[in-house]
C-alpha positions as CSV (number, residue, x, y, z in Angstrom):
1,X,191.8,77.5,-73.9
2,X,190.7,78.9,-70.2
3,X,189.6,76.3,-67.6
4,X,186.1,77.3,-68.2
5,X,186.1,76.7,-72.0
6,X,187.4,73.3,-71.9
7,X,184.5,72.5,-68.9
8,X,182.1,73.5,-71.8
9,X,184.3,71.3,-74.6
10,X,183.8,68.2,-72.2
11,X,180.3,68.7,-71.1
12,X,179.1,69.7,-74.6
13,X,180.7,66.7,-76.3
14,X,180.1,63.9,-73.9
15,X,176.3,65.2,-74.2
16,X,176.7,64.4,-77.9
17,X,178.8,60.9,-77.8
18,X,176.4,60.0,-74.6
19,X,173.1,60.9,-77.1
20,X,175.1,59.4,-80.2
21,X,175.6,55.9,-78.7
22,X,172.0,55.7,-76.7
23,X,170.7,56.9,-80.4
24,X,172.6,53.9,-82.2
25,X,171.4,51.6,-79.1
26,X,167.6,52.8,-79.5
27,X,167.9,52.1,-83.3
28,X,169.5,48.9,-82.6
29,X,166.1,47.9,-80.2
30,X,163.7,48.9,-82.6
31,X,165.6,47.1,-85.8
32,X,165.5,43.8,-83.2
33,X,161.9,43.8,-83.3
34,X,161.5,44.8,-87.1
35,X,159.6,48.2,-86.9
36,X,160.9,50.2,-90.0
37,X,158.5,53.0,-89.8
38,X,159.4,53.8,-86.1
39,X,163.2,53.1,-86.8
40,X,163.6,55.5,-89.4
41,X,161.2,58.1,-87.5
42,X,164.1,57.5,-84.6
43,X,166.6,58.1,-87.0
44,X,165.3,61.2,-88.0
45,X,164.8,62.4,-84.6
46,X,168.1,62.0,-83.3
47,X,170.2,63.7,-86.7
48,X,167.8,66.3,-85.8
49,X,169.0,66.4,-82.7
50,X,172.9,66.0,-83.6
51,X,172.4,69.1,-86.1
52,X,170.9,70.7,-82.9
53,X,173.8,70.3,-81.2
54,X,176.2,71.7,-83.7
55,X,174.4,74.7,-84.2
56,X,173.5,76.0,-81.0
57,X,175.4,74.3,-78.5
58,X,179.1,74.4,-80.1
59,X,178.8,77.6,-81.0
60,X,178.9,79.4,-77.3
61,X,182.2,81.3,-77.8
62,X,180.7,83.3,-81.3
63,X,177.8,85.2,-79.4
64,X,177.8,87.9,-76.8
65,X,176.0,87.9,-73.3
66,X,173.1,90.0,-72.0
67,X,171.4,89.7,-74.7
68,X,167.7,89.0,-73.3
69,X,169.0,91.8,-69.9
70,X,169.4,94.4,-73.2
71,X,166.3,93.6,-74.6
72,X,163.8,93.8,-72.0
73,X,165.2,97.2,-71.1
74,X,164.2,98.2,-74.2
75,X,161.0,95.9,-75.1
76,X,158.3,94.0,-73.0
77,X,156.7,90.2,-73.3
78,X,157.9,88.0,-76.0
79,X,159.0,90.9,-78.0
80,X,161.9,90.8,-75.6
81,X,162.0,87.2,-76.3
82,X,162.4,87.7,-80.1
83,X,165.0,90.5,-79.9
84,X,167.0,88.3,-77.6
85,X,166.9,85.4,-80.2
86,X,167.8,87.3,-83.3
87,X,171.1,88.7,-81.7
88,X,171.9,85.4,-79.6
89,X,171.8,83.9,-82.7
90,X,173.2,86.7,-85.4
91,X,176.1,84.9,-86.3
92,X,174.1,82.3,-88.1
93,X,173.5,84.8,-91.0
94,X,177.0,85.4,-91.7
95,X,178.2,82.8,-94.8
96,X,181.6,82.4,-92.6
97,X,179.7,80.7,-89.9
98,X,177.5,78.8,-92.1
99,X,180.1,77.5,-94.6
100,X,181.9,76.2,-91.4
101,X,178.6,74.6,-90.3
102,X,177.7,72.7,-93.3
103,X,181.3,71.6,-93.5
104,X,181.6,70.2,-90.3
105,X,178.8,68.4,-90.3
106,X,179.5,66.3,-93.4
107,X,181.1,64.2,-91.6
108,X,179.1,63.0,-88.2
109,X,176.1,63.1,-90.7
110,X,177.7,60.6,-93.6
111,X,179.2,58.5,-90.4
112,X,175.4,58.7,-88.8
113,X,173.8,57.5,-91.9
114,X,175.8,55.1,-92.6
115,X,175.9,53.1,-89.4
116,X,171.6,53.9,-89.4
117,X,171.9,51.7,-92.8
118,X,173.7,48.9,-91.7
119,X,171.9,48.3,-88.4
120,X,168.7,48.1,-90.2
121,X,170.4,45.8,-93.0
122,X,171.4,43.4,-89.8
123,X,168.5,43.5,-87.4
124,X,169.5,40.2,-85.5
125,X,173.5,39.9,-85.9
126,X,173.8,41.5,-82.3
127,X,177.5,41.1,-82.1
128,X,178.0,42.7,-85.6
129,X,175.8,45.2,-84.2
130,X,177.2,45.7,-80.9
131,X,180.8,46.4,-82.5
132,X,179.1,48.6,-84.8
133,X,178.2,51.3,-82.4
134,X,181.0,51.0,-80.5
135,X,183.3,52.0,-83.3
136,X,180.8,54.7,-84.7
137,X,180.5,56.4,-81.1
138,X,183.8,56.5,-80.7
139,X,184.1,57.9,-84.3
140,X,181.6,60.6,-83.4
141,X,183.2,61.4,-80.5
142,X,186.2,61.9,-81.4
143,X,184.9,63.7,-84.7
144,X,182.9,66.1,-81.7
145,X,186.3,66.9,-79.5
146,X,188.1,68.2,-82.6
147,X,185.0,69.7,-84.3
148,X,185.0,71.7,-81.1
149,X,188.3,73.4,-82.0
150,X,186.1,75.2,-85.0
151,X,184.5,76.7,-82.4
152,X,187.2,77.6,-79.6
153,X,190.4,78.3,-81.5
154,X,188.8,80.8,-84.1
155,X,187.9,78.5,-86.9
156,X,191.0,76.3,-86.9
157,X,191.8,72.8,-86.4
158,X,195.6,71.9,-84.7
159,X,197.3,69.1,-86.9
160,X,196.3,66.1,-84.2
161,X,192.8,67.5,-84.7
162,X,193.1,67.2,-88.7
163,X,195.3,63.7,-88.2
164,X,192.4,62.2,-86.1
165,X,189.6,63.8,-88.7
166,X,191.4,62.0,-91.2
167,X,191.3,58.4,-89.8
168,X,187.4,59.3,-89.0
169,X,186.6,60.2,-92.1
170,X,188.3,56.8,-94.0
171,X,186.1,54.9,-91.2
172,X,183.3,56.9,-92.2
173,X,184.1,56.5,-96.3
174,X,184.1,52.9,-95.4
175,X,180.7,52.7,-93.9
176,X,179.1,54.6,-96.8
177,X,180.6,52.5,-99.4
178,X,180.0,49.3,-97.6
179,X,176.7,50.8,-96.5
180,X,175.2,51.9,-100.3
181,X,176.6,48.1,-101.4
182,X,174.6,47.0,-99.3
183,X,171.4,48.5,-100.0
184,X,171.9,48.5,-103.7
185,X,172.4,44.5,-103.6
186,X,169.4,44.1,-100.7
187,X,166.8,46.2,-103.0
188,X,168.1,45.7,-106.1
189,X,168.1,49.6,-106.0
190,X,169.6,50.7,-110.1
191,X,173.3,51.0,-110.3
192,X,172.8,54.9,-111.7
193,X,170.8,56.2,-108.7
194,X,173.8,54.7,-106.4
195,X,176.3,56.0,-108.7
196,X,175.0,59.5,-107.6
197,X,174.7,59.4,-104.2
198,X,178.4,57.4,-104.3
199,X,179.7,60.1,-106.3
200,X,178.2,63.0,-104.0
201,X,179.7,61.4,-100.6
202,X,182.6,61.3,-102.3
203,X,182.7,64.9,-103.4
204,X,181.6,65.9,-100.1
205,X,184.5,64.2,-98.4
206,X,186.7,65.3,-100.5
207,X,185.5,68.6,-100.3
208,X,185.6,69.0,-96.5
209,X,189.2,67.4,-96.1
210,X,190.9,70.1,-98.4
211,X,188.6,72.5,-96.7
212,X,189.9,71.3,-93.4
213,X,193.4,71.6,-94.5
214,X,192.6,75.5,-96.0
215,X,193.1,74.1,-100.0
216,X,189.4,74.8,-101.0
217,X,189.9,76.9,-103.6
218,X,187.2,77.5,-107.4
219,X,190.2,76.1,-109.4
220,X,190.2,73.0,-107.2
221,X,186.6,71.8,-107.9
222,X,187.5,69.9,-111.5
223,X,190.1,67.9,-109.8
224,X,187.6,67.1,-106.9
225,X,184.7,66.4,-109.3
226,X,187.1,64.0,-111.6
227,X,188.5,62.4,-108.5
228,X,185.1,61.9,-107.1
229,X,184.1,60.4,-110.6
230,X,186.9,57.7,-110.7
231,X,186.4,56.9,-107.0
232,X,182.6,55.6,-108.3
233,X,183.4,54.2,-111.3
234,X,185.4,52.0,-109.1
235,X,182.4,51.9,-106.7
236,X,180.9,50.7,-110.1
237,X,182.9,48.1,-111.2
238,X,182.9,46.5,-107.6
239,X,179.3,46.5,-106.9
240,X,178.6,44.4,-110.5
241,X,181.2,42.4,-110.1
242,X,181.4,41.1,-106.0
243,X,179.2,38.9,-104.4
244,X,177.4,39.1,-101.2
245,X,180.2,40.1,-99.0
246,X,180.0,43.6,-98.8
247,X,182.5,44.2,-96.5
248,X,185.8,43.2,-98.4
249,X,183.5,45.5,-101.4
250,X,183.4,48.4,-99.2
251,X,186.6,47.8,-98.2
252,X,187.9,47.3,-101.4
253,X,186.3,50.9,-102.6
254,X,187.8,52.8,-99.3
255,X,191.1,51.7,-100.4
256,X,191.0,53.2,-103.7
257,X,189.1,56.7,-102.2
258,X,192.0,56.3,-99.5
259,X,194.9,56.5,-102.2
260,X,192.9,59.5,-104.3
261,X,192.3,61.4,-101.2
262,X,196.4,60.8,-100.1
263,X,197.2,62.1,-104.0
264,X,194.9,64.9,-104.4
265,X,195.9,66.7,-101.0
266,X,199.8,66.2,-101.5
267,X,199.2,67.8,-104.6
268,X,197.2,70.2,-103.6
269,X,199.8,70.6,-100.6
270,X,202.6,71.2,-103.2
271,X,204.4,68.0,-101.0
272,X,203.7,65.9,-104.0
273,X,207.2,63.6,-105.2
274,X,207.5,61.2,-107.7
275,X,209.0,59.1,-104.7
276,X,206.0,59.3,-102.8
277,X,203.6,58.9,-105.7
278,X,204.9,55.5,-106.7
279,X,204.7,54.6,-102.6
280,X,201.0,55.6,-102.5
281,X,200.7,53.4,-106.1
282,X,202.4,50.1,-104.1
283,X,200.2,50.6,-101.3
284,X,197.1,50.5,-103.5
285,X,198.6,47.4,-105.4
286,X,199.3,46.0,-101.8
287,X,196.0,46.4,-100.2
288,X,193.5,45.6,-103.2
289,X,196.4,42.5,-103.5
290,X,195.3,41.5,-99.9
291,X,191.4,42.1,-100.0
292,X,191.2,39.8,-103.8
293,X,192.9,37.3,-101.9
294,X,191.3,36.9,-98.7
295,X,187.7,37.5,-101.2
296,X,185.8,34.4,-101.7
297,X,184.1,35.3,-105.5
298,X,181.4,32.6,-105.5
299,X,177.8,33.0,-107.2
300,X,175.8,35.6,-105.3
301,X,172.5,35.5,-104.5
């Protein structure tokens, strides 16, 4: 990467963390006083914003230069303009470019959401809160640095890159499930409809990690699908069953996505043993061991 490239990296994604966490702040003023149309118009305006970003800004190295120069030598007044657009922007019609862009921003945008839900869910626990945004901005900017390698090291993330993705994208899992709990106890909301959405974050995580790690392939969406099935049926059971504490239930969820995401990709990977698959088995027994324990299961509300 030259000197000049990784300026860009730096600027470009300390614009995005800086706009991520004032974003999460703003939200967190407007929940305080309880205004839910202007929150979620907020919201809106900064995902906007975030896509944006992604697609114009991260995407310096694809196009070419001169491109409005060329085109007023060979048109006038915004015609000039509108040449110089189309070509700045020519890569965005190319499926390579876009498949990479909707990929990449599964992520920030599940993570986004997810923390949007909870802060409205919470409007006066400021401390819950405060943590809360501090974790998610470091999430996104982390999830920003090594996005950035899609951009600068011709479509390819280095294994730290992929090792750090990973841990953002159980932190983001977590969120979601804890998040959709959440709402789904607040508004009574019907166990079906969160079925769905659980089982399409799901997918789409586990869809962007084996496309991360290059093991996208047709043959691979059954095992993805069933995977993402038994990951909500778990989602399921939990959300009937718990009470209000829908932390240790998110938790409790992100564990079990955790140990189907570790199986799928060493299989996948071909690094599968029977050694390891029993070690990713005790781990599961462990952890769900530890969340049952520490769970209080009184009435709920």
């Amino acid at each position: 990467m030259t000197n000049t490239s990784y300026k860009h990296k730096v600027l470009s994604v300390s614009i995005a963390t800086v706009a991520a966490y004032f974003g999460f702040q703003a939200l967190d003023l407007i929940s305080g006083i309880y205004q839910v149309h202007e929150y979620f118009a907020v919201a809106w305006y900064v995902a906007f914003f975030h896509a944006f970003w992604l697609a114009f800004i991260f995407d310096l190295h694809l196009k070419t230069g001169g491109h409005l120069t060329a085109a007023r030598e060979a048109y006038s007044g915004t015609r000039a303009f509108w040449h110089a657009f189309k070509t700045r922007t020519h890569h965005l019609y190319h499926w390579r470019y876009v498949r990479h862009y909707m990929n990449y921003l599964i992520l920030p945008t599940v993570l986004y959401w997810s923390v949007v839900i909870l802060i409205y869910l919470n409007p006066f626990h400021e401390l819950f809160k405060d943590g809360l945004i501090i974790v998610s901005t470091v999430g996104m900017g982390l999830t920003y640095w090594h996005l950035k390698e899609v951009f600068t090291m011709n479509m390819e993330v280095h294994h730290l890159g992929l090792r750090v993705l990973a841990l953002v994208k159980l932190l983001a899992a977590y969120l979601a499930f804890t998040a959709l709990m959440a709402l789904g106890w607040y508004f009574g909301l019907n166990l079906l409809l969160v079925m769905v959405v659980v089982a399409l974050i799901v997918f789409l995580l586990l869809y962007q990690g084996l496309f991360q790690h290059k093991l996208m392939r047709l043959e691979v969406y059954p095992l993805v699908i069933m995977f993402s099935i038994l990951v909500t049926l778990v989602f399921a059971v939990v959300f009937q069953k718990w009470n209000v504490n829908y932390y240790t239930a998110g938790l409790l969820v992100a564990v079990v996505y955790n140990t189907v995401w570790g199986l799928l990709h060493r299989y996948l990977d071909r690094t599968l043993t029977r050694k390891l698959m029993w070690e990713y088995i005790f781990m599961l027994v462990v952890l769900v061991s530890l969340v049952l324990a520490t769970h209080d299961f009184q009435g709920r509300i």
